[in-house]
C-alpha positions in Angstrom: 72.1 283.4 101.1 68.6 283.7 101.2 66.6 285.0 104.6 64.0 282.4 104.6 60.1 283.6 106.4 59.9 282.8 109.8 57.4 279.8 110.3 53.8 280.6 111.0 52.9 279.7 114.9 49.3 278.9 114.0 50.7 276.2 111.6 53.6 274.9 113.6 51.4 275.2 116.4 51.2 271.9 118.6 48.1 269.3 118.4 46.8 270.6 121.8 48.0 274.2 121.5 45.9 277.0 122.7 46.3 280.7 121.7 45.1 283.4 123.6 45.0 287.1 122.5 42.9 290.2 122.9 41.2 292.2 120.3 37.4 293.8 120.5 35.1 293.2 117.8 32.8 295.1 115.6 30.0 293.1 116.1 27.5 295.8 118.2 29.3 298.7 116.6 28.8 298.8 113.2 25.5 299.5 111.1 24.7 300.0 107.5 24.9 303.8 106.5 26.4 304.6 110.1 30.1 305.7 111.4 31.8 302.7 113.4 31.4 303.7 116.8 34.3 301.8 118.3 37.3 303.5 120.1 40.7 302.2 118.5 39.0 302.9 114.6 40.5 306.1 114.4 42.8 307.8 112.1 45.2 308.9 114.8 46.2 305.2 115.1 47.6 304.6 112.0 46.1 300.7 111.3 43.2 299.1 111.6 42.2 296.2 112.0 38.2 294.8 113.1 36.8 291.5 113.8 33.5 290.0 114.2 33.2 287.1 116.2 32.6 284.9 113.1 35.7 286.4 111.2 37.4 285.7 114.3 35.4 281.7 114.0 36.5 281.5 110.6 40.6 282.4 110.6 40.2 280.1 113.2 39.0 277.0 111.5 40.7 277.7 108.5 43.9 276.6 110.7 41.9 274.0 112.3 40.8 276.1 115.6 38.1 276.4 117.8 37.4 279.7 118.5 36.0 280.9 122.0 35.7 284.0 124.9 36.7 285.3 128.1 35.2 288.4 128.1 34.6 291.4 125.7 38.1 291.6 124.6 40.2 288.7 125.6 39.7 285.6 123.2 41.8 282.0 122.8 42.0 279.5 119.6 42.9 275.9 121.0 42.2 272.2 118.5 40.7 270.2 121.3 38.8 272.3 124.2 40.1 271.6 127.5 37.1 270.7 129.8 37.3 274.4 131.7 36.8 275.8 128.5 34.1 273.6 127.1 31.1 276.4 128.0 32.9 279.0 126.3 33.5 277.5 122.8 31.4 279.7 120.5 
């Protein structure tokens, strides 16, 4: 028998669903002809893996999210913004 993929939770993600995660992005850190001055980009960590806020906006919408900000680090995807988190809907 075949193992089958487990389903996606941004697709099987519910109408008014809202994800929240926490990632920093590259957006004040990286500059043409310059090292990426960002903490976790290091060798010793073994992955990598660095956002801007519009690649952030982008997966986002591509699976029908609105993308928006807590702070620095802590983001959230949701379909339809609840009215607390109207302001911070980039």
């Amino acid at each position: 028998m075949a193992a089958t993929a487990p389903a996606c939770p941004v697709r099987s993600a519910e109408d008014d669903a809202s994800i929240v995660f926490s990632t920093l992005t590259h957006d004040q850190h990286v500059r043409v002809n310059q090292r990426i001055s960002l903490w976790c980009v290091a060798p010793r960590n073994g992955h990598l893996g660095v956002f801007s806020r519009y690649s952030l906006s982008r997966l986002g919408e591509r699976h029908g999210f609105r993308y928006g900000g807590f702070s620095d680090c802590q983001r959230f995807y949701c379909r339809d913004a609840p009215d607390w988190a109207r302001h911070l809907i980039q």
